[in-house]
C-alpha positions as CSV (number, residue, x, y, z in Angstrom):
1,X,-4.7,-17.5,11.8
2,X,-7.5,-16.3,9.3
3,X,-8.5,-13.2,11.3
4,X,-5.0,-11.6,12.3
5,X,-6.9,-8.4,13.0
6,X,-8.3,-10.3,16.3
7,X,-4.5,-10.2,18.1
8,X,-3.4,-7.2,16.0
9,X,-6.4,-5.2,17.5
10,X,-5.7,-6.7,20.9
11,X,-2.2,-5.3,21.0
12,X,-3.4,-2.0,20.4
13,X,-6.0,-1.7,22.6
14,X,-3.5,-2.8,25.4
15,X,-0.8,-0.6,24.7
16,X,-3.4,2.4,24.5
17,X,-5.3,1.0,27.7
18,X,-1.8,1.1,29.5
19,X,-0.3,4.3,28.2
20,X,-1.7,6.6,31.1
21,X,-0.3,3.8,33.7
22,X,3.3,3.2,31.8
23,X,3.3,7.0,31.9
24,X,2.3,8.2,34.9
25,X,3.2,5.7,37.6
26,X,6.3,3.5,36.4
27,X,7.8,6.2,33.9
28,X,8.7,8.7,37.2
29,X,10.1,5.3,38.5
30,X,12.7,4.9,35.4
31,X,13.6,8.5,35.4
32,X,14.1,8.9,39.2
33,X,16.6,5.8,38.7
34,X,18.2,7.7,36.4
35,X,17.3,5.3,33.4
36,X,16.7,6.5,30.0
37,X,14.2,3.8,29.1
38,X,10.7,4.4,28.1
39,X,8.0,2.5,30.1
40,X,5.5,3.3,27.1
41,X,8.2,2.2,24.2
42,X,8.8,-0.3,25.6
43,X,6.0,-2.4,26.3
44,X,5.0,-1.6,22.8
45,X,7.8,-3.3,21.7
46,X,7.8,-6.1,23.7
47,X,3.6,-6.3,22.5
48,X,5.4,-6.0,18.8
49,X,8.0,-8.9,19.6
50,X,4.8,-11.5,20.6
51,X,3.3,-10.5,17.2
52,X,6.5,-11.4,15.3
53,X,6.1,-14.5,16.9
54,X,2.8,-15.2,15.5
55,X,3.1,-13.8,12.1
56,X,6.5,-16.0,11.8
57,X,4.3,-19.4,12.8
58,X,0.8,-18.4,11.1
59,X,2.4,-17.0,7.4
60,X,3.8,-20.5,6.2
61,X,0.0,-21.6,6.8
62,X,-1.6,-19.3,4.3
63,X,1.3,-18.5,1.9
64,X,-0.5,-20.0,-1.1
65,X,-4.2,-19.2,0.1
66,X,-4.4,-15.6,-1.9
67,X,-7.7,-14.6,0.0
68,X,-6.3,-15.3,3.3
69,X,-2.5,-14.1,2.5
70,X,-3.9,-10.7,1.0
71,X,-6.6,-10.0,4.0
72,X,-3.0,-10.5,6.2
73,X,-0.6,-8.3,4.5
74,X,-3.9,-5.9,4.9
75,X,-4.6,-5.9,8.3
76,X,-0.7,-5.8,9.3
77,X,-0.4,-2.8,7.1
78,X,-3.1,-1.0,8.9
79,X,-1.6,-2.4,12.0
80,X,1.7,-0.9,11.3
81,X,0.1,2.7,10.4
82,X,-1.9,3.0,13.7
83,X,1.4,1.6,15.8
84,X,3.4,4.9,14.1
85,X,0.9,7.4,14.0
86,X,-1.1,7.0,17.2
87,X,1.6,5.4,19.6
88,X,4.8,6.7,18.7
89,X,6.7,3.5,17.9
90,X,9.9,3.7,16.6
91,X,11.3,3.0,13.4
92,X,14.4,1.6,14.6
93,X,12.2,-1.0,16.7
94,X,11.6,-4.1,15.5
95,X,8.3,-4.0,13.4
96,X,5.6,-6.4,11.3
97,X,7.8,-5.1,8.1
98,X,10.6,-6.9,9.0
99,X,9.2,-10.4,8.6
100,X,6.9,-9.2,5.0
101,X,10.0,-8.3,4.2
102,X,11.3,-12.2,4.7
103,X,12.2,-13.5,1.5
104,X,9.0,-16.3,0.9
105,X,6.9,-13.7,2.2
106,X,7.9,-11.1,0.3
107,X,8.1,-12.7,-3.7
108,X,4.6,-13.7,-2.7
109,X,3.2,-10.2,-1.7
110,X,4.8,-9.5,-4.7
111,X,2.8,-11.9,-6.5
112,X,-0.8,-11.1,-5.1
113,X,0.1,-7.6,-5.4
114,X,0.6,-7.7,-9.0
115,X,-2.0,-10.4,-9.1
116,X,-5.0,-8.2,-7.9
117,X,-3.6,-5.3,-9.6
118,X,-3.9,-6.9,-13.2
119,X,-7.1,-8.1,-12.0
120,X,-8.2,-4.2,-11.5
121,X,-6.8,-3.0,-14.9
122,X,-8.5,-5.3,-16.4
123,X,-12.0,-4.4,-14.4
124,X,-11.4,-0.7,-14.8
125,X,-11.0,-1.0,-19.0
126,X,-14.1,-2.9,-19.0
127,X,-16.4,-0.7,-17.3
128,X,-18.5,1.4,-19.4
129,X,-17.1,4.8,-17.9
130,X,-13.7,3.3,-19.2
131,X,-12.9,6.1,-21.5
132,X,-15.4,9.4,-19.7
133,X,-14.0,11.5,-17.4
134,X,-15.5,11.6,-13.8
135,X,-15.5,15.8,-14.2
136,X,-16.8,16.1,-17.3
137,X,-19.6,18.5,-16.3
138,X,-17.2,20.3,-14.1
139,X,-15.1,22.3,-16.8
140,X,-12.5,24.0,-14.5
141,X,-11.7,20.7,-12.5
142,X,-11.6,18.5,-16.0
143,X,-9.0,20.8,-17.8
144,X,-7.0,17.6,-19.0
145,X,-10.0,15.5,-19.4
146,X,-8.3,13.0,-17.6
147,X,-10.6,9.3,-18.9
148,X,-11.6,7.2,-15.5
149,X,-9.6,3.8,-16.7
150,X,-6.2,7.1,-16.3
151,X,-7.2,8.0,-13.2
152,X,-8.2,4.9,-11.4
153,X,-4.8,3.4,-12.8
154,X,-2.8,6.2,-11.4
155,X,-4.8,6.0,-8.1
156,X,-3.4,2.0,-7.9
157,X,-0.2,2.8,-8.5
158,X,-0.3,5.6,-5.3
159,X,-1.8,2.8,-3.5
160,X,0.8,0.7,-4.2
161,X,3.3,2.9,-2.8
162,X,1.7,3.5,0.3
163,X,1.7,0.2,0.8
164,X,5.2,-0.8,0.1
165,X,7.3,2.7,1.5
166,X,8.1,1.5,5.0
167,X,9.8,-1.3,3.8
168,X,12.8,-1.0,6.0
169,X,15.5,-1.7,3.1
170,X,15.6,0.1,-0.2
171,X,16.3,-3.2,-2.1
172,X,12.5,-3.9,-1.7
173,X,11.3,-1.1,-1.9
174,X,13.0,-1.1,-5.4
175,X,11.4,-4.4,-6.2
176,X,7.7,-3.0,-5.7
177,X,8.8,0.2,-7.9
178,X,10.0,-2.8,-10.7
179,X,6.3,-4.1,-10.4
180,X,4.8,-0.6,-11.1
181,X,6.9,-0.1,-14.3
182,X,5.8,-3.7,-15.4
183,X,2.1,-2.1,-14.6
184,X,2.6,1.4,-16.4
185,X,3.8,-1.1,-19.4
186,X,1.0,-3.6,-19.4
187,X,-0.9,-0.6,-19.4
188,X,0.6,1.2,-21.9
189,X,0.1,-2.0,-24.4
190,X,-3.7,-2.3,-23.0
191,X,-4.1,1.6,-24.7
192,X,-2.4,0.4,-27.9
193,X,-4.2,-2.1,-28.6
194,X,-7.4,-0.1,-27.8
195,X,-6.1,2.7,-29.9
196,X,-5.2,0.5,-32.9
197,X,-9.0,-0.9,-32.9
198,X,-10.0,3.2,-33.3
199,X,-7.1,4.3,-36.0
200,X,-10.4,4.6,-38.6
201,X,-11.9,7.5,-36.4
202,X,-8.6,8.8,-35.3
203,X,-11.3,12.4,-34.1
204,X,-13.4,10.0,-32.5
205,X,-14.3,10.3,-29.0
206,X,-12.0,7.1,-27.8
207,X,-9.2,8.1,-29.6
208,X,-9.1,11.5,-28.2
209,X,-10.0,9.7,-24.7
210,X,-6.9,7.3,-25.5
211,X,-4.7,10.8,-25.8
212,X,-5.9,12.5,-22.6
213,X,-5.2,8.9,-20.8
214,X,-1.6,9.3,-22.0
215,X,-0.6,12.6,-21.2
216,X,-2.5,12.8,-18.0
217,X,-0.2,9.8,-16.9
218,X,3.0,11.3,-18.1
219,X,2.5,14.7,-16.5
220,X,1.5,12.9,-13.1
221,X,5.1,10.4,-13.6
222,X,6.6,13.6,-14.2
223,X,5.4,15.6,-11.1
224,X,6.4,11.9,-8.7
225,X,9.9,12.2,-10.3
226,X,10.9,14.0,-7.1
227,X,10.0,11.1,-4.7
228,X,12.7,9.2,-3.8
């Protein structure tokens, strides 16, 4: 159960190896009989049923092994993208969503999530290039002179949403958009307390940083105010 990407790979592979076959020889069968299945649909869903299966058995194994539990939620995530984009599922088929979305599983992705996201807030206001701006010798690209630690944080928060959005209830959803307002928070007290240690050289090149951070974050909230 420590490398799910060995079945989740395997399902993929066999429902591209058989797509030609479902769709040449049995789909003319289906549609001569006048049925409106899918041959292609599905045995991708069936596939998708065996790894619901698994995932249900192999979760309660790793729930509290962080390493193992994030590398899962991972590799089904990227599972789940490749099934949509490259095979057509669809979204009213059962899907790998359905049991993250389980409540054990779920308060713990929430937990790792916000885990390893504290862990990279704090990793990004350490670094040296904390406070300079990635463009800085690019004038027409660094208009706002947008700080690194601004636009790495914003960066984990779009992250974050691409992982949670096909959730398949809005409840959850909501949830994950509860842990990026507790993240925009802790980070708004991690550039207080930053700014209070530069109030003596409120020109100085930190404090100005520390002001850039800020309004680059509320213009970019502002402009995802249209996203459901």
């Amino acid at each position: 159960f420590n490398k799910p990407e060995w079945y989740l790979t395997q399902v993929l592979m066999w429902i591209g190896n058989h797509a030609k076959f479902l769709d040449e020889k049995i789909q003319p069968i289906l549609d001569k009989a006048g049925s409106s299945v899918n041959a292609g649909l599905e045995f991708s869903r069936a596939l998708v049923m065996l790894i619901l299966e698994k995932l249900a058995a192999d979760i309660p194994c790793l729930l509290y092994d962080d390493t193992l539990f994030c590398h899962l939620v991972d590799e089904v995530l990227l599972f789940e993208r490749e099934l949509y984009s490259a095979h057509g599922y669809l979204s009213s088929f059962p899907s790998c969503m359905h049991i993250l979305s389980e409540e054990s599983c779920f308060q713990r992705w929430l937990t790792v999530e916000k885990k390893f996201a504290l862990q990279k807030m704090d990793s990004m206001l350490s670094s040296e290039a904390a406070w300079i701006s990635q463009y800085k010798d690019i004038t027409d690209v660094d208009e706002m002179k947008v700080p690194d630690c601004a636009e790495t944080f914003m960066t984990l928060l779009l992250v974050i949403t691409d992982r949670y959005k096909n959730l398949p209830t809005a409840s959850r959803k909501l949830q994950f958009l509860g842990l990026q307002k507790e993240l925009v928070d802790d980070f708004r007290i991690r550039l207080t307390q930053v700014m209070k240690e530069e109030t003596r050289a409120s020109l100085g090149f930190r404090y100005c940083a520390i002001l850039n951070a800020v309004n680059y974050i509320a213009t970019v909230l502002a402009d995802w105010a249209d996203n459901v």
